[in-house]
C-alpha positions in Angstrom: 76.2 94.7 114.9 77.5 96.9 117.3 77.0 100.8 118.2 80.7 102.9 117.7 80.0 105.7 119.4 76.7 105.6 122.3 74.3 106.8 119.0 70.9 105.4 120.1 68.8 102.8 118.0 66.8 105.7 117.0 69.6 108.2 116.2 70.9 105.3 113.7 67.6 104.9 111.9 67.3 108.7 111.5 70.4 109.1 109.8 71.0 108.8 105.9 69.8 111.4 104.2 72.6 112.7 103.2 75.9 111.2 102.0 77.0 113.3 104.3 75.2 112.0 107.7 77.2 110.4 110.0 77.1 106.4 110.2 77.8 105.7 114.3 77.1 101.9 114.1 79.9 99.5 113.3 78.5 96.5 111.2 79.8 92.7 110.6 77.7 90.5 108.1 77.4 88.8 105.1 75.6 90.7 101.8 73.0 88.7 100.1 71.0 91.2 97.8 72.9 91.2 94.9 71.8 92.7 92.1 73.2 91.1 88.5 76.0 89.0 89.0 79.6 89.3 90.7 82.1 88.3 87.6 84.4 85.7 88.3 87.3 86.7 88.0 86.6 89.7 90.5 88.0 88.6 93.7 89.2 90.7 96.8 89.4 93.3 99.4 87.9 97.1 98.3 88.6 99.1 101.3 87.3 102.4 101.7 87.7 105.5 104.4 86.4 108.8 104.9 84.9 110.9 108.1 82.0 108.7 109.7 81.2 110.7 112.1 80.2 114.3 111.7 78.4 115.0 114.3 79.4 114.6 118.3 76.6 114.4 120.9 74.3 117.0 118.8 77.4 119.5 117.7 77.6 119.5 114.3 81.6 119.7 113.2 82.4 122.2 111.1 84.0 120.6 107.9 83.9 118.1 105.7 87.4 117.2 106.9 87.0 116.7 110.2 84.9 113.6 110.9 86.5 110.7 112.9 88.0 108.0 110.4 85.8 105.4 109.7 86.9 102.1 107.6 84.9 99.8 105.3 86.1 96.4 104.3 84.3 94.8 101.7 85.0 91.0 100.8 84.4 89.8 97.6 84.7 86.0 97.9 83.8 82.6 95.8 81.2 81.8 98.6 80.1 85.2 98.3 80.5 88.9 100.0 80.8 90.2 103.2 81.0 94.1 104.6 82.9 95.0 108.2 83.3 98.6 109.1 85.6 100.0 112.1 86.4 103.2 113.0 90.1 103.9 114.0 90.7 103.8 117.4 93.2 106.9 118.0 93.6 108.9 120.8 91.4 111.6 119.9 88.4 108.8 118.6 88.4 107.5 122.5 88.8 111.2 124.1 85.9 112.1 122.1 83.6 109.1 123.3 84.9 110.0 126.9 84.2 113.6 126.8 81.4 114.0 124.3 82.7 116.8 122.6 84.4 117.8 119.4 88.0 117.4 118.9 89.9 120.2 117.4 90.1 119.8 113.5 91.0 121.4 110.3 88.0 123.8 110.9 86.2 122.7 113.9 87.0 124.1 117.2 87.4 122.5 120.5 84.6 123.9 122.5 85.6 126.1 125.4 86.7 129.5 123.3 90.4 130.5 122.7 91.8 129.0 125.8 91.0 125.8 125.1 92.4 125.9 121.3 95.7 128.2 121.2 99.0 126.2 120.7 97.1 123.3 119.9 97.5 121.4 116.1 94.3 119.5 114.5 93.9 116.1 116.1 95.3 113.4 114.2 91.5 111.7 112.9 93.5 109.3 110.4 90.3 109.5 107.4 91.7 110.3 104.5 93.7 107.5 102.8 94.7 103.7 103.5 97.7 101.9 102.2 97.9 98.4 102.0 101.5 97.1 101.9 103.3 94.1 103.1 99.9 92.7 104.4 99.5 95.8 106.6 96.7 98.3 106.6 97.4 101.7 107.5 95.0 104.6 108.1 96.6 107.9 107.2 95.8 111.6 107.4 97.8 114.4 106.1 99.7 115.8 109.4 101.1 112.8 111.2 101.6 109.4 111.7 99.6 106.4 110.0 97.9 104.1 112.1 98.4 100.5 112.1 95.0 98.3 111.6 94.6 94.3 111.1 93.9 94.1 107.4 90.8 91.4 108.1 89.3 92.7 111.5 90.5 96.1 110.7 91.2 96.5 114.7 93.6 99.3 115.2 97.2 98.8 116.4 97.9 102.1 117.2 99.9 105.1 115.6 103.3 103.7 113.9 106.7 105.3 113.2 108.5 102.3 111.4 111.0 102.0 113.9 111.3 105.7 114.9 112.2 106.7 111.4 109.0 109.3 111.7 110.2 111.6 113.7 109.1 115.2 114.9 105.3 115.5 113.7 105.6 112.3 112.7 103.8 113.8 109.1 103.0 110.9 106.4 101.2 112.2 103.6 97.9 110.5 103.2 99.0 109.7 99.0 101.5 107.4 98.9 102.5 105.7 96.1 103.8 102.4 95.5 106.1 101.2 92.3 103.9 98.3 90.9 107.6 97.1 89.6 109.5 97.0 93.2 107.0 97.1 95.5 108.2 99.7 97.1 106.3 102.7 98.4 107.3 106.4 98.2 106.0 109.1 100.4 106.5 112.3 101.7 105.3 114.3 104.7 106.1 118.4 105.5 108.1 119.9 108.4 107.4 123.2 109.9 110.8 123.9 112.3 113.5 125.2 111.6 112.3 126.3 108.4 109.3 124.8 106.2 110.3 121.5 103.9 109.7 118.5 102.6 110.7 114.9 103.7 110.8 112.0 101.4 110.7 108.8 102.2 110.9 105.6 101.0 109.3 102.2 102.9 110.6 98.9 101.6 109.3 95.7 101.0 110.2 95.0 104.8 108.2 97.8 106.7 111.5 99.9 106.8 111.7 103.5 106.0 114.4 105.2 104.6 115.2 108.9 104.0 115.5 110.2 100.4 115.7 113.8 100.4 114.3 117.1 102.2 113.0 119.9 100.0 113.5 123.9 101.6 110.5 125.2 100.6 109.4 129.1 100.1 106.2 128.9 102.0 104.6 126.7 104.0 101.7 125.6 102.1 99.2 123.1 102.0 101.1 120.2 99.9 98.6 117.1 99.9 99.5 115.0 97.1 101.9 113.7 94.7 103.1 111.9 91.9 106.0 109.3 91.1 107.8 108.0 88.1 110.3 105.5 87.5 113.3 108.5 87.9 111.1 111.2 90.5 109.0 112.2 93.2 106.5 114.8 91.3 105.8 117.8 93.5 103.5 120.5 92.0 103.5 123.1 94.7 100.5 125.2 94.1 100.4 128.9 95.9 97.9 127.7 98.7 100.2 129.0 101.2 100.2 130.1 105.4 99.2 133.4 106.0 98.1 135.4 109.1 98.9 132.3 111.0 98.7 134.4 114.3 94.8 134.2 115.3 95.0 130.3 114.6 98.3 130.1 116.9 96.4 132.5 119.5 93.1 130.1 119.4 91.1 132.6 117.8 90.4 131.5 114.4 90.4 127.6 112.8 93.2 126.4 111.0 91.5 126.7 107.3 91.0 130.4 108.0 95.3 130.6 107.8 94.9 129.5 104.4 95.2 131.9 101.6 95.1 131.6 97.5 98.1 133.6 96.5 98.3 133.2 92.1 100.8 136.0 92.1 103.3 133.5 93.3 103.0 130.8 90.9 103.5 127.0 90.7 106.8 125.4 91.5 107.2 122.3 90.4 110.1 120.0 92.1 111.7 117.0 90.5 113.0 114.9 93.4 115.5 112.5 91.8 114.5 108.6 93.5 118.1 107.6 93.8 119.8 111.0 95.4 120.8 113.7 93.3 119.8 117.2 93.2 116.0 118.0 92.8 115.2 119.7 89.3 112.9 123.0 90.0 110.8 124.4 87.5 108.5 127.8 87.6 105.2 127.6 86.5 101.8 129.6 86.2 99.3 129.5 89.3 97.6 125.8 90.1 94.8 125.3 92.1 95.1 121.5 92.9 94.8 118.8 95.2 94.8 115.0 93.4 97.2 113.9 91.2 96.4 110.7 88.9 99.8 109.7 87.9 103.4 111.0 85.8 105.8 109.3 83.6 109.2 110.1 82.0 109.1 110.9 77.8 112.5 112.0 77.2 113.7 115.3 78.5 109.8 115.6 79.6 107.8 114.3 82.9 104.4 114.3 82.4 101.7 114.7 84.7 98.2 114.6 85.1 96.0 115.7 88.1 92.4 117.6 88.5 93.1 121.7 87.9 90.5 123.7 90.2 89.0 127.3 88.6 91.0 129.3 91.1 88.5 132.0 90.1 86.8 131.9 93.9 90.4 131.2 95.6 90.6 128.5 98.5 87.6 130.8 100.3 85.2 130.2 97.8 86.1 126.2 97.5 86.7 125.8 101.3 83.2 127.6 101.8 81.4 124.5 100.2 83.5 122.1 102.3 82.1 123.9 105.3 79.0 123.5 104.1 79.1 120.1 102.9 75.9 119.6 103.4 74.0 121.8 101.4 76.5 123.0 99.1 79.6 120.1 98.3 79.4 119.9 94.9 81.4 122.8 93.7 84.5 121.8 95.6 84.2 118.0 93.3 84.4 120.1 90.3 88.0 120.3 88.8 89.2 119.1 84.9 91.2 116.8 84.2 94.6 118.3 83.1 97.9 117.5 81.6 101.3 118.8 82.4 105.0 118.0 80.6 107.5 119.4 81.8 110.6 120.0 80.0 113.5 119.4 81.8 116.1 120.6 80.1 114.5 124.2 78.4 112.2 124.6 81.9 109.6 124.8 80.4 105.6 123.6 81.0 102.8 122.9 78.6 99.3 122.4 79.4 96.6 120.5 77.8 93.1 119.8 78.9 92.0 116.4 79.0 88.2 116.6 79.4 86.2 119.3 80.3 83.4 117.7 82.4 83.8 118.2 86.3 85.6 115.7 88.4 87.7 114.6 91.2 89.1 111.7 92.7 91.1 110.6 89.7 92.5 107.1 89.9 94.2 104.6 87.3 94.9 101.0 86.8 97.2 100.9 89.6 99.7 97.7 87.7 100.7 100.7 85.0 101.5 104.1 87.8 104.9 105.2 87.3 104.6 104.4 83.5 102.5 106.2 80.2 98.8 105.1 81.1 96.2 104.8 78.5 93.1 105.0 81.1 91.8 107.5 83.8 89.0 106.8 86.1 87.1 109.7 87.9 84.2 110.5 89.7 82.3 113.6 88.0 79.4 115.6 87.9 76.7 115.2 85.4 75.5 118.5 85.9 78.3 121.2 86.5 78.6 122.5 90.1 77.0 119.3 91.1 77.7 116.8 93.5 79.3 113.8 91.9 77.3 111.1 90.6 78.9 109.5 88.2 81.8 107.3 87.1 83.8 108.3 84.2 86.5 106.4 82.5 88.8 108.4 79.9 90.8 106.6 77.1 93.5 108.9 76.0 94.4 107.1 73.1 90.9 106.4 71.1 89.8 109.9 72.7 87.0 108.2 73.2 84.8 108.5 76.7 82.0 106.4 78.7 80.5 107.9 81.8 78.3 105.9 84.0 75.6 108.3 85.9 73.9 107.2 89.3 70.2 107.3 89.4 68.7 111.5 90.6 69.7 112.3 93.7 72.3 109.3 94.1 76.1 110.4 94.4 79.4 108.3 94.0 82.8 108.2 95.3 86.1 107.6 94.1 86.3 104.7 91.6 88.9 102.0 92.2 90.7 99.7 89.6 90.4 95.7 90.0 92.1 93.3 87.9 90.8 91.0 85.4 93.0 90.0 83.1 96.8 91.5 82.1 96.4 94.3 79.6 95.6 97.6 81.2 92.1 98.0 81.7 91.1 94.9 81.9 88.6 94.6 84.5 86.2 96.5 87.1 85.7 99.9 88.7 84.5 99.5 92.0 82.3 102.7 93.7 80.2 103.1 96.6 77.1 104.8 95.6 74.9 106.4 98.5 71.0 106.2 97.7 69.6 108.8 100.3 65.8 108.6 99.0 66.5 104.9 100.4 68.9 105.6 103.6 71.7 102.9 102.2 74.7 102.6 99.6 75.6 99.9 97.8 78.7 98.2 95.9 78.5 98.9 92.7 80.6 96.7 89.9 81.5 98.5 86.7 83.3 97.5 83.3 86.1 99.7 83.4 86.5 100.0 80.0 82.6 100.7 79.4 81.0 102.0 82.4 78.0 103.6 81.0 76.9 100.3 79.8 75.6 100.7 83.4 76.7 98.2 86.8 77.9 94.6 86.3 76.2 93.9 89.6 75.5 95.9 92.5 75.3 94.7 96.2 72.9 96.5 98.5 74.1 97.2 102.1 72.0 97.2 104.7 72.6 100.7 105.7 74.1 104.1 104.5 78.1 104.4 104.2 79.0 108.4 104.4 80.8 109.9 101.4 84.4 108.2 101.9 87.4 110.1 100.2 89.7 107.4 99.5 90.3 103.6 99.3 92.5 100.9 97.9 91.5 97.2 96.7 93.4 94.4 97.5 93.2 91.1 94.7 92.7 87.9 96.3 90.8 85.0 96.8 89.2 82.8 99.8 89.6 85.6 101.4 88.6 85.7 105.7 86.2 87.1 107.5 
């Protein structure tokens, strides 16, 4: 076991409290408290990534968003399971350790006043997504370029631009989604200059990456998902939009604080034809969003789902609790389940409700994405406004519900499909669940089809893993260390 950062001994026992604490050790071992049994046929690689470290040298950093990216690599073998965690090694990870002082983020500031943050964009902190394609791990964040890791020893490469295909910003969206039919893997990322727009890309099976289309769009706004069917790249471009952008430019205020709600412009949603063509645009009522599970073609109708946030408090009343993710988080996990067709040919959009209780994260059997799926997986809130402890899995067509809920006090993240068997659904959710009362998480195995039949097996770390936002799992056996 190694220390990431210069944390002492001390500093690393006193942390993990909170899922949101930082984790400044880097850990290599094997996991022998297992509680239940590891099924079978459940063999793989769950990765997982989120901000490790929020906190530099006793300064505290300002949002939930803004920790430096820290991966987790959990090996679920036939002699057993192992857990390796590495944070990415990017420029501003290194300048940090050197300096011992914040780097500039989505709300965080460098310190040193207005001078020392005018002009300047949020450091690239890659810890919000991986992708895992063509045995390559990648590390992405929203406003620039992935970085390259070794999928076993997760040891970072460095910042890649497939060839110098990424060019400018270098922007590749941290939600990219692969066809499960091609292999292929869709993406998009946003330009600023000479006018705000979209790029869409696709990467084939051989690490290149091809143009598909750029998007003019109205405003710049904050775009930080999407969806894909077999025909189109789904855009649903809420009004989150720039405003004021002046005090950021000038140093004076963070980044979030150029952010503004605006429902009076509505929701544009763009149809971005896969083979070339010209996008389809459709005009739509005010959408306060972020994840979207997946979309599908029914006819003259693409249907989407994603998690719809009361836009009642605007992005200042949901970005507050991300600032103050430590006390207050919750809220901001707290959106429904909700289903959008549109109709292509009458432009027209209908909206249904899917279930009511508060989630986020939403995820699917990842064999079925670009195609009708019977199954969504989320991670929810028993108790609304709360933080999320629980796993929930949704099937649409026997309306029927099971919700797995953490023990008081314990929260979970985003649940992630394995494989068991062919048929949709068949096989596990995989969650990290932080126990603060107990300063550790553990690995915990669900049914996916029941999950509040309660854990499978879970596997007890020997330490605390911080909230992470997003991961992927890899199936596989005899896997290395």
């Amino acid at each position: 076991m190694t220390v990431a950062t210069g944390a002492s001994e001390q500093q690393a026992q006193e942390l993990g409290a909170s899922p949101w604490d930082s984790q400044h050790r880097e850990f290599d071992y094997d996991l022998d408290d297992v509680e239940g049994a590891i099924p079978e046929g459940l063999r793989g690689a769950l990765y997982r990534i989120g901000p490790g470290r929020l906190d530099v040298d006793g300064h505290p950093l300002s949002h939930i968003f803004d920790g430096d990216g820290m991966v987790s690599r959990i090996d679920i073998g036939p002699e057993g399971v192992h857990y390796r965690n590495r944070y990415v090694r990017t420029k501003s990870f290194s300048r940090t350790n050197e300096t011992r002082r914040p780097a500039k983020g989505f709300s965080t500031q460098r310190i040193g006043g207005s001078l020392a943050n005018a002009l300047r964009f949020p450091e690239n902190l890659a810890n919000t997504s991986v992708l895992l394609h063509d045995d390559v791990l990648y590390a992405l964040w929203e406003g620039g370029r992935p970085h390259r890791l070794d999928a076993e020893t997760l040891q970072t490469y460095g910042p890649e631009s497939f060839g110098g295909a990424l060019k400018r910003l270098g922007a590749f969206s941290a939600h990219p989604k692969t066809d499960p039919a091609t292999g292929e893997v869709f993406n998009f990322g946003l330009d600023f200059f000479p006018r705000p727009m979209i790029r869409c890309y696709r990467l084939d099976r051989g690490r290149r990456l091809h143009g598909l289309a750029t998007v003019p769009i109205p405003k710049l706004g904050f775009v930080h998902d999407f969806a894909l069917t077999e025909r189109h790249l789904v855009f649903v471009l809420g009004p989150l939009v720039v405003r004021n952008p002046i005090p950021v430019a000038l140093g004076l205020r963070p980044f979030d604080d150029a952010l503004s709600y605006r429902p009076e412009l509505g929701t544009t949603i763009v149809l971005v034809p896969r083979d070339g063509g010209r996008p389809t645009t459709v005009e739509h009522d005010a959408l306060f969003h972020f994840h979207v599970t997946n979309a599908h073609e029914d006819g003259d109708r693409t249907v989407v789902e994603l998690v719809a946030h009361d836009p009642a408090d605007g992005w200042e009343g949901w970005n507050r609790h991300l600032r103050n993710y430590r006390e207050s988080a919750g809220p901001a996990f707290g959106g429904t389940l909700t289903r959008l067709s549109v109709d292509r040919r009458t432009r027209r959009v209908t909206t249904i409700e899917l279930d009511d209780h508060g989630c986020e994260f939403p995820q699917l059997d990842q064999r079925f994405a670009t195609t009708e799926h019977r199954y969504s997986y989320t991670a929810s809130a028993s108790v609304p406004g709360g933080d999320p402890d629980s796993v929930t899995t949704i099937d649409h067509r026997a309306g029927a519900v099971s919700r797995y809920t953490a023990a008081t006090g314990d929260t979970v993240c985003e649940p992630l499909f394995a494989p068991g068997g062919d048929a949709e659904g068949d096989g596990w959710l995989l969650t990290l669940e932080h126990r603060p009362a107990r300063r550790t998480s553990r690995l915990v195995v669900l049914r996916a089809d029941r999950p509040g039949d309660g854990p499978v097996a879970a596997v007890n770390l020997q330490h605390h893993v911080p909230m992470t936002f997003h991961g992927a799992f890899r199936p596989g056996s005899g896997l290395r260390h």
